[in-house]
C-alpha positions as CSV (number, residue, x, y, z in Angstrom):
1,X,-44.0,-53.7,90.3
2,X,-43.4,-56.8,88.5
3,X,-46.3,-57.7,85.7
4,X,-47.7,-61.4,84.7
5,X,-44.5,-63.0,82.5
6,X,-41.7,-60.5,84.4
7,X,-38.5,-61.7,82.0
8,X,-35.5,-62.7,83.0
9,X,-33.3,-59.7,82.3
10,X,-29.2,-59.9,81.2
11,X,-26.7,-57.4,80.8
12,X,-24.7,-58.0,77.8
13,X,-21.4,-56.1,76.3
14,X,-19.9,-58.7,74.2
15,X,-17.9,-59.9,76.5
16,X,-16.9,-63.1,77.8
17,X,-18.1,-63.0,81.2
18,X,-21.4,-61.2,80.1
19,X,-22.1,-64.4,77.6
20,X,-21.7,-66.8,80.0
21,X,-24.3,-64.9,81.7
22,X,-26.3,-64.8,78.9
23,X,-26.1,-68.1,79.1
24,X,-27.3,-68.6,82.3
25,X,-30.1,-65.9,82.2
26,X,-31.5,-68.1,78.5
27,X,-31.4,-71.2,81.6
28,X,-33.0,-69.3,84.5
29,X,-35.5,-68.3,81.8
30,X,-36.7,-71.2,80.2
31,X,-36.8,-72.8,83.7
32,X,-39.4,-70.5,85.0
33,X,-41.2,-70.4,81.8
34,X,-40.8,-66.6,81.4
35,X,-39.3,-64.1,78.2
36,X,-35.9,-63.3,78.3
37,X,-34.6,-59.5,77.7
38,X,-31.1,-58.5,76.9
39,X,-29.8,-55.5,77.7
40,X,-26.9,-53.5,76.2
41,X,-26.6,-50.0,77.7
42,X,-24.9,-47.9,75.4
43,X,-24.2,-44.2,75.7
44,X,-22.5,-44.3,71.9
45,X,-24.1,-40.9,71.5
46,X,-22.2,-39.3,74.3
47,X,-19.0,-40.5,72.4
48,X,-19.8,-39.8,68.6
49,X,-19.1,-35.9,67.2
50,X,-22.3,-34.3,67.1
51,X,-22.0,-34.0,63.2
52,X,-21.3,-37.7,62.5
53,X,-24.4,-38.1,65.1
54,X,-26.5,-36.0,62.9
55,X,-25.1,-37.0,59.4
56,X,-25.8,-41.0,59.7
57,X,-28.4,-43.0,60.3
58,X,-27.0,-45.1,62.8
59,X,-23.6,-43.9,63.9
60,X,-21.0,-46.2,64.6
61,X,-21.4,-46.9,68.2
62,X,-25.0,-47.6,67.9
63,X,-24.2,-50.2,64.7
64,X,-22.0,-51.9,67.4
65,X,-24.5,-52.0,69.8
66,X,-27.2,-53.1,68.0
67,X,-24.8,-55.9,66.6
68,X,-23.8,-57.2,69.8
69,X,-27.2,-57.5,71.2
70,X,-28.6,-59.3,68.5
71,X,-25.7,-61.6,68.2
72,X,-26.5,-62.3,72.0
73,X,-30.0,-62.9,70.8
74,X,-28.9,-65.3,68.2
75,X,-26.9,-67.4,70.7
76,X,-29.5,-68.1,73.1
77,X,-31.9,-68.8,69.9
78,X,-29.8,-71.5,68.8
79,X,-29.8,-73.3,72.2
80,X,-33.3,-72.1,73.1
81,X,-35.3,-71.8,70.2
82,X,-38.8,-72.0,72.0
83,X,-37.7,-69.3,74.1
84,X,-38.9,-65.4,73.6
85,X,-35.9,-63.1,73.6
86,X,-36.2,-59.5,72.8
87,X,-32.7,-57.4,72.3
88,X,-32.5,-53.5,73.3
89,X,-30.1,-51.0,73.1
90,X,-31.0,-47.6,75.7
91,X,-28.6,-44.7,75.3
92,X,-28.0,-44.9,79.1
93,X,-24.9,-46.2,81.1
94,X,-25.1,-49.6,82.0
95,X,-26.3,-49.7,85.8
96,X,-29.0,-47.6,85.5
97,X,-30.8,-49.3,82.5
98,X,-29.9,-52.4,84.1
99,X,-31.9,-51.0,87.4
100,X,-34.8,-49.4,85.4
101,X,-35.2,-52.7,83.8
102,X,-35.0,-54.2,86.6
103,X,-38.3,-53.0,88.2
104,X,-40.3,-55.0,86.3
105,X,-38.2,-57.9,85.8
106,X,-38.5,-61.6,88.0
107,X,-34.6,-61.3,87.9
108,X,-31.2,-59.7,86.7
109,X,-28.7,-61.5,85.6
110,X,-25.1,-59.9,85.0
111,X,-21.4,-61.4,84.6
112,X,-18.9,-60.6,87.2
113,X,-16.7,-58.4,84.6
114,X,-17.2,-56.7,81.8
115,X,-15.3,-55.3,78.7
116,X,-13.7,-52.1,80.0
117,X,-13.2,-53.5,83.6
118,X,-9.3,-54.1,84.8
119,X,-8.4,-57.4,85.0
120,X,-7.7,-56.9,88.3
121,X,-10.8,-56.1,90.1
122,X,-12.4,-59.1,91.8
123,X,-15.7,-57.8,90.4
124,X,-16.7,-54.9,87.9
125,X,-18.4,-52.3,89.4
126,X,-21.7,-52.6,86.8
127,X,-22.2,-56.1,88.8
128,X,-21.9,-54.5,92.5
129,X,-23.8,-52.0,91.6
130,X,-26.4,-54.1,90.6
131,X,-26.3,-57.0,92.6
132,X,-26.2,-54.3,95.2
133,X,-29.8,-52.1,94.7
134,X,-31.5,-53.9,92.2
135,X,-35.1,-54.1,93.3
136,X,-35.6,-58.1,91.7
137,X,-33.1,-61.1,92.5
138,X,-29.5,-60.2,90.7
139,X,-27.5,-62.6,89.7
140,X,-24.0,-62.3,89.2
141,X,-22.2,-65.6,87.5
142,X,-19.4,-66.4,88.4
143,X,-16.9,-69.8,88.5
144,X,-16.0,-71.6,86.1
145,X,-19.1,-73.2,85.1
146,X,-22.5,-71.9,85.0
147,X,-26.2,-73.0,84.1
148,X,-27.6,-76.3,84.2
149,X,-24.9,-78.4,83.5
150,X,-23.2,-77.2,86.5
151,X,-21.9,-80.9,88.1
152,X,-22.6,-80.3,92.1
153,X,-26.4,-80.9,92.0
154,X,-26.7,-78.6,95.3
155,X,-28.0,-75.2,95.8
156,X,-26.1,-72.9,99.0
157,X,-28.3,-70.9,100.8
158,X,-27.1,-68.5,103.7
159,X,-29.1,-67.7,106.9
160,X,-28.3,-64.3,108.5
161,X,-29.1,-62.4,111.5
162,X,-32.4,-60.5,110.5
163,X,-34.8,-60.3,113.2
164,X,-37.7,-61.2,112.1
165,X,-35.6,-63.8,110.0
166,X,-36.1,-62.7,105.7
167,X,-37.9,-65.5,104.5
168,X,-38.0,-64.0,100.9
169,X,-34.2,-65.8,100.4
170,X,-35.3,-68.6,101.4
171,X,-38.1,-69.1,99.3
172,X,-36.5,-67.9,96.2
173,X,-33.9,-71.1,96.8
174,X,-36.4,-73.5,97.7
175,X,-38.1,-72.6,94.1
176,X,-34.8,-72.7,92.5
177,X,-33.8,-76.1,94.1
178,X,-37.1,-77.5,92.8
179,X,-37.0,-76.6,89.2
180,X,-33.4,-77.8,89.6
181,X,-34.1,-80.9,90.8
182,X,-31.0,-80.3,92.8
183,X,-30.3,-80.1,96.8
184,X,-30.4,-77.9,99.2
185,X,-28.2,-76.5,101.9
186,X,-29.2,-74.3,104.8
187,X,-26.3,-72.6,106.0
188,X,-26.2,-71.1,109.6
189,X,-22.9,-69.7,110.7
190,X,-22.3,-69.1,114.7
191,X,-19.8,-68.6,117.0
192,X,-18.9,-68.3,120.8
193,X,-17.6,-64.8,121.8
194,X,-14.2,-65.4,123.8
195,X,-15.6,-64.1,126.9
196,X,-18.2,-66.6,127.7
197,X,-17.3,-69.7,129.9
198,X,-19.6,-72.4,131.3
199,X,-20.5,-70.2,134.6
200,X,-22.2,-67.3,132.6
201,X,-25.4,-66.8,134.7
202,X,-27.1,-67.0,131.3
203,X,-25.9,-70.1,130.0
204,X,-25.7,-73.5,131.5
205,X,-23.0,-76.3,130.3
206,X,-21.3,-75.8,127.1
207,X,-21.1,-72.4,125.9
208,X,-20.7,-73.8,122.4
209,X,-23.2,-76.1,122.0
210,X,-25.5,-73.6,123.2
211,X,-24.6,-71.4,120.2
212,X,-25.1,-74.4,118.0
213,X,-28.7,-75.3,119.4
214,X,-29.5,-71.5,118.8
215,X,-28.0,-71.7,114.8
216,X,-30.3,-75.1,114.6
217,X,-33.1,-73.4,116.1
218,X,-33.1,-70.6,113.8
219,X,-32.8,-73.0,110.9
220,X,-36.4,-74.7,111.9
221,X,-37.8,-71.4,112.3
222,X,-37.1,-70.1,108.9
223,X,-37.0,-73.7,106.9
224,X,-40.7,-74.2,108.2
225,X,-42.9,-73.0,106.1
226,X,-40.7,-73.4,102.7
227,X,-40.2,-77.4,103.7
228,X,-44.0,-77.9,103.3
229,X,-44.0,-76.3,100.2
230,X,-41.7,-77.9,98.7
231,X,-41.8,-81.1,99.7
232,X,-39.6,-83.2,97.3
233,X,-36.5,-80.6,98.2
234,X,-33.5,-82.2,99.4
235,X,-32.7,-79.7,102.3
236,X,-29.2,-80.4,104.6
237,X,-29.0,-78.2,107.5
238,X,-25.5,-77.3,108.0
239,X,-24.8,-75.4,111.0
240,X,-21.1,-74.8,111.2
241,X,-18.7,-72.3,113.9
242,X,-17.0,-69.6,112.1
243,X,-17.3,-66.6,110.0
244,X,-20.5,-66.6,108.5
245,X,-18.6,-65.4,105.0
246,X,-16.0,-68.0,105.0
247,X,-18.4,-70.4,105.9
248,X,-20.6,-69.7,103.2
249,X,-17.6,-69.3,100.8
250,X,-16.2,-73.2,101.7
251,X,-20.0,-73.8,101.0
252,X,-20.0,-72.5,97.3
253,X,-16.9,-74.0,96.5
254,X,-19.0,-77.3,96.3
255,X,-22.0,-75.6,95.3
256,X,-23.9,-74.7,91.5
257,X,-25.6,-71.6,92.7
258,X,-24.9,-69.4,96.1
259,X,-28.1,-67.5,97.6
260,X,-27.9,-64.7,100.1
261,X,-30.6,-62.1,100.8
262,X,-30.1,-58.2,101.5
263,X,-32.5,-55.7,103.2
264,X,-32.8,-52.5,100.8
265,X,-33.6,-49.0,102.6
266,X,-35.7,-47.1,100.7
267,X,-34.4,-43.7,99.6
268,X,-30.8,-45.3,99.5
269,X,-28.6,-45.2,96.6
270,X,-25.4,-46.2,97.6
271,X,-24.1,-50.0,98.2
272,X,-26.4,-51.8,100.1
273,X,-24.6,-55.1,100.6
274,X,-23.8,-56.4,104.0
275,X,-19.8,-58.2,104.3
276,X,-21.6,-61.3,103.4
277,X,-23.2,-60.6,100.5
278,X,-20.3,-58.3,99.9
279,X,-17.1,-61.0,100.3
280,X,-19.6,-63.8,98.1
281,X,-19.8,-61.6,95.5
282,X,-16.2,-60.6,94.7
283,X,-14.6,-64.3,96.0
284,X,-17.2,-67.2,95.5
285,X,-16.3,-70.2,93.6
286,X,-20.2,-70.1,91.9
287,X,-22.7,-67.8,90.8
288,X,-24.2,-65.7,93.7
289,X,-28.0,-64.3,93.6
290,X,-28.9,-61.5,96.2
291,X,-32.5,-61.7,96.4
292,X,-33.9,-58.2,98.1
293,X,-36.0,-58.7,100.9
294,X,-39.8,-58.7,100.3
295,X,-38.8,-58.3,96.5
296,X,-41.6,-61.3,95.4
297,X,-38.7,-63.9,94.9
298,X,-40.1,-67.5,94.7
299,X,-43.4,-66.8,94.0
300,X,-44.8,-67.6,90.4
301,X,-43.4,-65.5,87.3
302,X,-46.3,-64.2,86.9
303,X,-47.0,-63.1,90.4
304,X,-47.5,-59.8,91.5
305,X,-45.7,-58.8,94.6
């Protein structure tokens, strides 16, 4: 359960892709006025000889560690000096620190590779694993830019099929697009299965537009509440016929931040990521935050859930 001043928590490894999101954890931080946390998981001990473990003080790995994490620290000082930022360094592997930490966090923040990943993969398998059960909203940054001088000034936010509709997503951008001062689009994929045709006893005229009025519908529903809350939000409703994951992938190509919500079932360990959530995460042109149903998102940092 997250406490009063839940930090922002980042994964780092000294890596390029895990400073940029560094960088945009020392952001998401300062803009919701909350510490900051970085996060090395190191099992050094597992790989040091048990006698070189006992006979120093701080054995190799560990000295790495330590210098890694603090030299993450000093980087976000420099650009942030009014900002708290703690450094650890847990003899654990790096996704299930990341998810301990991460149950008292207001969000994760990981990059989409790390150090030992092949330069292949689309995305490192630290990230899914964390983007897929972490508990808080987990970000994973990707693109080539990332943080507030991102240049699109718009926020993507993808509306799904959940019945009742998750709300927790949409709130979480809404805040985001505030603090931002940036825009906001609603995204509703739909389309028209094949088989229907204008004398379906359940739909009358265009089998199409009916689809569309039902995407719009669904976007008044769940846009409701959050629009009077937030009043000074830029929102665009964009309903749009297609594959709700290349939709929403055409959508982040022109967007500083992609949001997506994800239902976790408790007791489940494995990936939990729908093909949505699943195709932004290894292909999206900007960094994608799953936000966990019911996990709190958008309320205040120091809000209890």
């Amino acid at each position: 359960m997250r406490t009063m001043l839940s930090p922002v928590v980042a994964g780092v490894d000294g890596s390029e892709s895990s400073l940029r999101a560094v960088d945009w954890a020392a952001d998401e931080a300062v803009l919701h006025g909350v510490p900051l946390r970085l996060v090395y998981a190191s099992l050094w001990q597992r790989y040091e000889g048990a006698a070189l473990a006992r006979g120093l003080s701080r054995p190799d790995g560990r000295v790495m560690a330590e210098n890694i994490a603090g030299s993450a620290a000093e980087r976000v000082r420099r650009v942030a000096p009014g900002l708290k930022v703690t450094a650890d360094v847990p003899q654990e592997d790096a996704v299930s620190a990341l998810l301990r930490e991460g149950q008292d966090a207001f969000a994760l923040v990981v990059g989409s590779r790390g150090r030992g990943e092949i330069a292949g993969l689309l995305l490192g398998s630290v990230s899914l694993a964390v983007a897929s059960r972490a508990r808080c909203p987990a970000f994973v940054v990707r693109g080539d830019k990332a943080g507030l001088e991102a240049a699109h000034g718009r926020i993507a936010l993808g509306v799904g099929d959940a019945d009742p509709p998750d709300l927790t997503a949409v709130r979480f951008a809404f805040a985001e697009a505030e603090l931002r001062g940036c825009g906001l689009d609603v995204i509703r994929a739909w389309r028209c299965p094949s088989h229907e045709t204008s004398d379906h006893p359940l739909l009358a005229g265009d089998p199409a537009r009916y689809h569309e009025e039902q995407a719009s519908a669904l976007l008044d529903e769940v846009l409701a509440s959050s629009e009077k809350d937030h009043p000074d939000v830029r929102v665009r409703r964009v309903t749009a016929e297609g594959p709700a994951h290349k939709v929403l992938l055409e959508r982040a190509a022109v967007s500083d931040l992609l949001v997506v919500g994800a239902r976790r079932r408790e007791g489940h360990v494995g990936t939990q990521l729908g093909r949505v959530a699943h195709t932004a995460l290894h292909h999206a042109a900007c960094p994608v935050v799953v936000v966990p149903r019911d996990s709190g998102a958008g309320a205040s940092p120091g809000a209890t859930p």
